[in-house]
C-alpha positions in Angstrom: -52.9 42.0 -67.3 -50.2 40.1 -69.3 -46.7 40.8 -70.4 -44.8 39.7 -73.6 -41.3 38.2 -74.3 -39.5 38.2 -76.9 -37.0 36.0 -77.8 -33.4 37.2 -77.4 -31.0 34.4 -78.3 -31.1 30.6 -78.4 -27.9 28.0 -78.0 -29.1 25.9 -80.2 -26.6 22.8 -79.4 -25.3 23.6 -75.7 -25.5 19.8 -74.9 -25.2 16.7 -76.5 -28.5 15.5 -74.4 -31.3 16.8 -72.6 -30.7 20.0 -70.8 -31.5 18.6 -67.1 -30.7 22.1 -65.1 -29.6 26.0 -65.5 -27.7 28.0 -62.8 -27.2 32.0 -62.8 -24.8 34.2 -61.4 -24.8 37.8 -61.8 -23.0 37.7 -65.1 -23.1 33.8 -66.5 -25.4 31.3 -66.8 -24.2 27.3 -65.7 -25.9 24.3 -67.2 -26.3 20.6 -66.6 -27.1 17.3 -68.8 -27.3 13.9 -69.2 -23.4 14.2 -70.3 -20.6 14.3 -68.5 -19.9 18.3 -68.8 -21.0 21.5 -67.0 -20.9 23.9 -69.0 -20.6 28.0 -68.0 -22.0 31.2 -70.7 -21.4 34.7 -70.5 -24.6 36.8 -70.1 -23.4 40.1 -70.2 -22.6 39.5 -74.0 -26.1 39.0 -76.3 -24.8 36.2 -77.9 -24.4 34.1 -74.7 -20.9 32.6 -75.5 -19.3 29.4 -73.8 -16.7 30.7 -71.6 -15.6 28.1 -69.8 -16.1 23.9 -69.8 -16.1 21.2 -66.9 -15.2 18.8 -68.5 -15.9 15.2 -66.6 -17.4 16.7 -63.8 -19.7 13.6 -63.3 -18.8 10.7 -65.3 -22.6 9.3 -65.9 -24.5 12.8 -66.5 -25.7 15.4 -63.7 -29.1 15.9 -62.7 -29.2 19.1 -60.6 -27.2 21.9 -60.3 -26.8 25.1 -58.3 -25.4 28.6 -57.3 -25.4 30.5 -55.0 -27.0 34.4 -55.0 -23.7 35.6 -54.7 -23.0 33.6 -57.7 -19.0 32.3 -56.1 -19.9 28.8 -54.9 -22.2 26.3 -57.4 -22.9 22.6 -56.3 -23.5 19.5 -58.7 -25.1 16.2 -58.6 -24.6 13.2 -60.4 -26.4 9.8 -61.6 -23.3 8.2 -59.7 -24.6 9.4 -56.3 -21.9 11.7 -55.7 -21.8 16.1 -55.1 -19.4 18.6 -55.9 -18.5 22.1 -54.4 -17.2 24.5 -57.0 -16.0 27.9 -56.4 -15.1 30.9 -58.3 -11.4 31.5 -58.5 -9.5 34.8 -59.8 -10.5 38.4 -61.2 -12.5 39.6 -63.5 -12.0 38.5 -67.3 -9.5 35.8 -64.8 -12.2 34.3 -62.9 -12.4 30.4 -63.6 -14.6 27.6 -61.9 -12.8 24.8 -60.0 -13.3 22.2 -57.8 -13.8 22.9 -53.9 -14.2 19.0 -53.0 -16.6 16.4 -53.2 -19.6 15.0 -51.0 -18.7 11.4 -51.1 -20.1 9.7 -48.0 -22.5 7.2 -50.0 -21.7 7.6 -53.2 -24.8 5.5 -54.7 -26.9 6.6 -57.3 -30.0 8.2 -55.1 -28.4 9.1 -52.2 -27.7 12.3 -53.1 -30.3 13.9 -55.5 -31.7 17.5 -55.7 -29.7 20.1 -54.0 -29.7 23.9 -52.7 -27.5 26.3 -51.4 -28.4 28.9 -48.4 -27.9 32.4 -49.9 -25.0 32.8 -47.7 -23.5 29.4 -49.3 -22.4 28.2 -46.3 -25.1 25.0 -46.0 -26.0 22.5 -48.9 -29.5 20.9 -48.3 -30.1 17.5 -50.3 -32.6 15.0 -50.8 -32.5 11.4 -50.7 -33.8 7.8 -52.2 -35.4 7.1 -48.9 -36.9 10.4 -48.4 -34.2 12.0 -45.7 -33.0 15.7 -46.0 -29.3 16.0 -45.3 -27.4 19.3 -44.5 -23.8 19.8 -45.1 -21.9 22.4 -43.4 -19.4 23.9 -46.4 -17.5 26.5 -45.1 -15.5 23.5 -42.8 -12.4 22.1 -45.2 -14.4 18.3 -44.6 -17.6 19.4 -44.9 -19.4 17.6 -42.4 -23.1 16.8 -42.6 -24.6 18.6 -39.6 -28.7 17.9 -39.8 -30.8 14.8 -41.1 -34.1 15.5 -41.3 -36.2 12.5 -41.7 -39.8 12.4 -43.6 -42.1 9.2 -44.1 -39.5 8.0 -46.2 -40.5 8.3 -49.9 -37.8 9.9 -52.7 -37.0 13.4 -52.1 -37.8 14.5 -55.4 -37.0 18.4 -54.7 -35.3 20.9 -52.2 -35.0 24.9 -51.6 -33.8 26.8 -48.8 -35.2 29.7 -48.0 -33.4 33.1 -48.7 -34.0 33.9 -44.4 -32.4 31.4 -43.8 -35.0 29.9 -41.5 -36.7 27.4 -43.2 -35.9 24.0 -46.0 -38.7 22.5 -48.1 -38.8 19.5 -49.8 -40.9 17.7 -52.2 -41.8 14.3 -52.4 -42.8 10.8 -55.0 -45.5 10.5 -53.3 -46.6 14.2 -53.3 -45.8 15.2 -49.5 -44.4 18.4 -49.1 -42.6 19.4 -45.8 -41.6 22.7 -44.4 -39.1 22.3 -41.3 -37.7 25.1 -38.8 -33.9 25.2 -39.4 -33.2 26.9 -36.0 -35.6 24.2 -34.3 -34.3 21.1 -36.6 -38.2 20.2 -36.5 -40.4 20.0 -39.0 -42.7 22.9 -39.0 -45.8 21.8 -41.5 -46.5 18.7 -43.4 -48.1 20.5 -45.7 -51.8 19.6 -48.0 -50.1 17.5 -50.8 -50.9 17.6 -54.7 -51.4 13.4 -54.4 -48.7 13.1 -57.5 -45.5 13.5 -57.3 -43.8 16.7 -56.7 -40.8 18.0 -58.9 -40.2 21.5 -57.8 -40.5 23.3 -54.6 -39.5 27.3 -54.1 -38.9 29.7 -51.7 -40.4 33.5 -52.5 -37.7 35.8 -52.0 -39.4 37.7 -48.9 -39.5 33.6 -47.5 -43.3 34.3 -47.0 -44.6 31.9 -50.0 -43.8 28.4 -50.9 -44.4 27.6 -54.3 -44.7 23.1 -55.6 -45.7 21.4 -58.2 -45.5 18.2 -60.4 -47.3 15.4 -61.6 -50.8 16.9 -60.8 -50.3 20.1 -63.3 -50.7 22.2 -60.7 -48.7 24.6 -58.8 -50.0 25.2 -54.9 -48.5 28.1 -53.3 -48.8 27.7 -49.4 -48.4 30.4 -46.8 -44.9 29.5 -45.1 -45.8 30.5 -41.4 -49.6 29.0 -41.1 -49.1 26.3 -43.8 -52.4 27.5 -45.5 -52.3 26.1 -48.9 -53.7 30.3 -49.8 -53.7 29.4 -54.5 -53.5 26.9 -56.8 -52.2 28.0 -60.3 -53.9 26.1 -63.1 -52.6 25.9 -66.8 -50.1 23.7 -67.7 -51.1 20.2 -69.7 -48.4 18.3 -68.7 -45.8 17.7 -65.2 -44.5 20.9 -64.1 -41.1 20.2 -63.8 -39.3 23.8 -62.8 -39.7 26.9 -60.6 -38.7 29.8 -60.1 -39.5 33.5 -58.3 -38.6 37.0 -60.1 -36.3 38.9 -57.7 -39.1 40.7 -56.7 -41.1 38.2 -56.1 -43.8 40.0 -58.2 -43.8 37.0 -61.0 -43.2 33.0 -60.4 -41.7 31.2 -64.0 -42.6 27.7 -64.5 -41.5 25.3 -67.0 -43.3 21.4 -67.9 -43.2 18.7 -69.7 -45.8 20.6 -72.4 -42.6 22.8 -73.6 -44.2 25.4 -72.3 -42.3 28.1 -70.1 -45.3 30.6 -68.0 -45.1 33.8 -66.0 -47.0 33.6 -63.4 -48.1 36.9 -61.1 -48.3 36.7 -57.3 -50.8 39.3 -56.9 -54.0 38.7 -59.2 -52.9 34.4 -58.9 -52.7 34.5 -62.8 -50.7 33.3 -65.8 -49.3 36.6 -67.8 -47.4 35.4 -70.6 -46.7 31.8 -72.2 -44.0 30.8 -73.9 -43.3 27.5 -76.1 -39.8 26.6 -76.8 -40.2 23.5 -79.4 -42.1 20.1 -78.5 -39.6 18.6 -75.5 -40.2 19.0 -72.1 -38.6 22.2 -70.1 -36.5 20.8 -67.6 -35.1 23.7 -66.5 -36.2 27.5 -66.1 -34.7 30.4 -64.4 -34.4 34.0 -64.1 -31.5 36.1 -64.8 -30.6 38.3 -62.1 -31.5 41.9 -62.2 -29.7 43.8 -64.2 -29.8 47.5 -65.9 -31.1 45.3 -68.8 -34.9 44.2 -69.3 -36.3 41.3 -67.2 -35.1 38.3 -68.6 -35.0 34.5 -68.4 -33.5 31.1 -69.7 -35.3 27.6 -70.5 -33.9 24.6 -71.2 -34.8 20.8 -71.9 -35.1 17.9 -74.5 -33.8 19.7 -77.2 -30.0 20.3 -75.8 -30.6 23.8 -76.3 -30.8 27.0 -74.1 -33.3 29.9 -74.8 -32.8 33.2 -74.0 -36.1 36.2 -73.5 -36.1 39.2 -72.0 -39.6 41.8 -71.2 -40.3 43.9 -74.0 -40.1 47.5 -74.0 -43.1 48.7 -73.0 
C-alpha cells in the first residue's frame, strides 16, 4: 500500500537560518530558528501567510518549540537556557500571541532543552544537560517545578507527554530511552536503546505506542505498558531527527538529516510515501490537525523554508 502527496505551498524564506522546529494549532502553524524570532502562519488560507511575529523572543536563537492540542498555550526554548509560556489572547481575526512568563530558574544554556506540553497544557515536561526531566506546574501564576525525574545522567536529547496523561518519555545522548509513571513519579521501563543518540521520542495518540529515533537511522516503536520494543522501521540514510503521529494514529511522519520527510503506517510496519524537500536536513515535521481539508503536513530545516503537502484525492 502507499499513498501520494503532493505539494501544496512552500515559504520559501520563513527564516533567516535553519528552521529548528514547527508548532500547529487548529488554524496556524508556529515556527522556530536559529534567530531570534518566532514566527506564526495562517493555515486556513492556501498561501500560508505570516500573521503575526515574536520578535526577540530569545535573543541567541530557539531550539524547540511547542503547542498545545488545544492550540491556546505554546512554550519556547532558547540557546540562552531560558523557557517561555505564550498564550493566545483575544477573538477571532483579534487573537494575538503574548507572553504568559518565563521559566528562569537556571537560565544556562542546557538546562532547559526539549520541551512538551500535557494536552490539557497545564504541565511542561523538559530535558536537561545532565539528563534530569523537570515538570513545571503552569496553571500556578509562579509556575513552580513540581517533579524531577532523574536518569543515569546523560543529555536529555528529547521529551513527549503522553496524550492520557499518564506517562513522559524521554530520549537520551547516549541512546537510553525512559518511560516513567506520572501518577507514581517512578520510572516505569528503561527501555532497549538504539546505542546512538536519540533525537525524537512520541507518544501515539491512543498512549499505547512509543515511537524514537536518532543517530542509528532507525525508528523503534515500543509497546508503552510491557516495554516490548514490538518494530523497528528501517529507511532513512541519515539521523532521524523528527516525529510525529497522524491524529489517528494510523500513519507516523518522520523527517532526517537525508531531507527526506516519510509516512510511515502503524499497521503493515511500512513506509507509504517519501518525500524530499531539497538537500538540508529536516529538522522539523508535523501534521496539521484534522480538518474538512485533505490530510496534510509541514517540514522544515536547513533551507529557512517551510513546505506544505496535503493526501491526494484519491
Amino acid at each position: 500500500m502507499s499513498k501520494q502527496y503532493l505539494t501544496l505551498h512552500t515559504i520559501d524564506n520563513a527564516h533567516p537560518t535553519d528552521v529548528f522546529a514547527l508548532a500547529p494549532t487548529t488554524s496556524s502553524l508556529l515556527s522556530a530558528s536559529g534567530s531570534s524570532s518566532i514566527r506564526i502562519f495562517s493555515t486556513t488560507s492556501l498561501d500560508f501567510p505570516l500573521i503575526q511575529t515574536l520578535e526577540g523572543a530569545h535573543k541567541l536563537g530557539v531550539h524547540h518549540l511547542v503547542t498545545s492540542k488545544d492550540g491556546k498555550r505554546a512554550a519556547s526554548a532558547g540557546f540562552e537556557g531560558r523557557a517561555k509560556i505564550w498564550e493566545i489572547t483575544g477573538e477571532g481575526d483579534e487573537q494575538q500571541w503574548k507572553m504568559k512568563g518565563e521559566i528562569v530558574d537556571f537560565n544556562k544554556a542546557g538546562e532547559i532543552w526539549s520541551l512538551a506540553l500535557s494536552a490539557d497544557s497545564l504541565y511542561l515536561a523538559s530535558t536537561s544537560y545532565d539528563g534530569r526531566i523537570n515538570v513545571w506546574d503552569l496553571s500556578a501564576a509562579d509556575m513552580p517545578k513540581i517533579r524531577e525525574y532523574e536518569t543515569k545522567g546523560s543529555f536529555g536529547m528529547c521529551v513527549d507527554l503522553s496524550a492520557d496523561g499518564r506517562f513522559t518519555a524521554s530520549g537520551h545522548e547516549n541512546g537510553s530511552v525512559y518511560i516513567f509513571n506520572n501518577d507514581t513519579g517512578r520510572m516505569l521501563h528503561s527501555l532497549a536503546g538504539l546505542v546512538k543518540p536519540i533525537r525524537a521520542v512520541s507518544f501515539s495518540p491512543a498512549s499505547k505506542l512509543l515511537a524514537a529515533a536518532g543517530d542509528a537511522r532507525i525508528i523503534a516503536l515500543y509497546d508503552v505498558t510491557s516495554g516490548e520494543q514490538v518494530a523497528n522501521l528501517l529507511g532513512h540514510a541519515g539521523w532521524v531527527l523528527s516525529l510525529d503521529w497522524s491524529w489517528s494514529g494510523e500513519y507516523l511522519l518522520s523527517g532526517s538529516h537525508d531531507a527526506k520527510a516519510k509516512i510511515w503506517s502503524t499497521e503493515t510496519r511500512s513506509c507509504v510515501a517519501t518525500h524530499s524537500d531539497g538537500d538540508k536536513p529536516l529538522w522539523a515535521v508535523k501534521w496539521l490537525p484534522k480538518t474538512t481539508r485533505s490530510e496534510m503536513f509541514a517540514v522544515a530545516g536547513g533551507t529557512g523554508g517551510i513546505s506544505f503537502f496535503r493526501e491526494a484525492a484519491g
